[in-house]
C-alpha positions in Angstrom: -7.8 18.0 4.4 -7.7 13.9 4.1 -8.3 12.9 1.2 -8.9 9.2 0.7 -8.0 7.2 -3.0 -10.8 6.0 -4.8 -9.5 3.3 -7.7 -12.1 2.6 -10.2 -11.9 -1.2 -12.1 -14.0 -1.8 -15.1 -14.2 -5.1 -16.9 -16.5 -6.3 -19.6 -16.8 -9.7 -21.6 -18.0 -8.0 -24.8 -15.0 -7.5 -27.4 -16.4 -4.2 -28.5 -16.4 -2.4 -26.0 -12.6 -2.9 -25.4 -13.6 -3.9 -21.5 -15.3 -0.9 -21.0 -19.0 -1.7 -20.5 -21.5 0.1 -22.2 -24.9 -0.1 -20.9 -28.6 1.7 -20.3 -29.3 3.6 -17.8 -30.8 6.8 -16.5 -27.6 9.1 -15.7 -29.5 11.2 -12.8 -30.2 8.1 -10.8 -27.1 6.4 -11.3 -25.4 9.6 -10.3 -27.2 10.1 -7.3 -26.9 6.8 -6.0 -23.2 6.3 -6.4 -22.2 9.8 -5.3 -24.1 8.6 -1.9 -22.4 5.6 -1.7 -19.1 7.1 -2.4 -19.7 10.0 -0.1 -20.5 7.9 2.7 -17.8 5.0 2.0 -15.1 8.9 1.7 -16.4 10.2 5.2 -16.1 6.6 6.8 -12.8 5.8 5.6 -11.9 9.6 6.4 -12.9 8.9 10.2 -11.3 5.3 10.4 -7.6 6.8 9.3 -5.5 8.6 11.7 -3.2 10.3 9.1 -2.3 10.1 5.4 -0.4 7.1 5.5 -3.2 5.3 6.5 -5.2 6.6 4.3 -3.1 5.5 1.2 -3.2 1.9 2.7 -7.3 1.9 2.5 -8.4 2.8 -1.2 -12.1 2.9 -1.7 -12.5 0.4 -5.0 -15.4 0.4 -7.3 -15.9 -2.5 -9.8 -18.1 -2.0 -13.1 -18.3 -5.7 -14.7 -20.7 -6.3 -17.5 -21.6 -9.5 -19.7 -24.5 -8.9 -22.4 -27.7 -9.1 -20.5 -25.9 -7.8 -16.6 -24.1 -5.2 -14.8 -22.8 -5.2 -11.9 -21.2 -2.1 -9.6 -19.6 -3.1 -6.3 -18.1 -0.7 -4.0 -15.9 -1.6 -1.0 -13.6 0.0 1.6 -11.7 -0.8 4.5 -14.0 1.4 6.8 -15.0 0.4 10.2 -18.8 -0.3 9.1 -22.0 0.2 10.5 -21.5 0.1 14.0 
């Protein structure tokens, strides 16, 4: 079974938090949504890639960046996109 890399980034401009960010949210929505996103971002990048190799050389990122008042997650592969 392919199995594609997923790197995770998280970067945050409060000290605290030691660039972790810490924010609110409700943890059954948040889950859902980004277990969608990844699953569909893991099947697409799955389908693009011919072998392993290939695989290796398109990671799926996510990006967690935080100031005080925002968050932001951004998730991006090298997929072929929506046809």
């Amino acid at each position: 079974a392919h199995r594609p890399i997923v790197k995770v980034e998280t970067h945050s401009t409060l000290g605290k938090d030691k660039g972790v960010p810490r924010f609110t949210y409700i943890p059954g929505a948040l889950r859902y949504i980004m277990c969608e996103l990844l699953k569909n971002s893991c099947r697409a990048t799955v389908e693009a890639c011919a072998d392993e190799r290939e695989l290796k050389d398109r990671p799926i990122n996510v990006v967690v960046c935080a100031d005080e008042h925002n968050v932001a997650i951004c998730t991006s592969d090298r997929a072929r996109g929506i046809p």
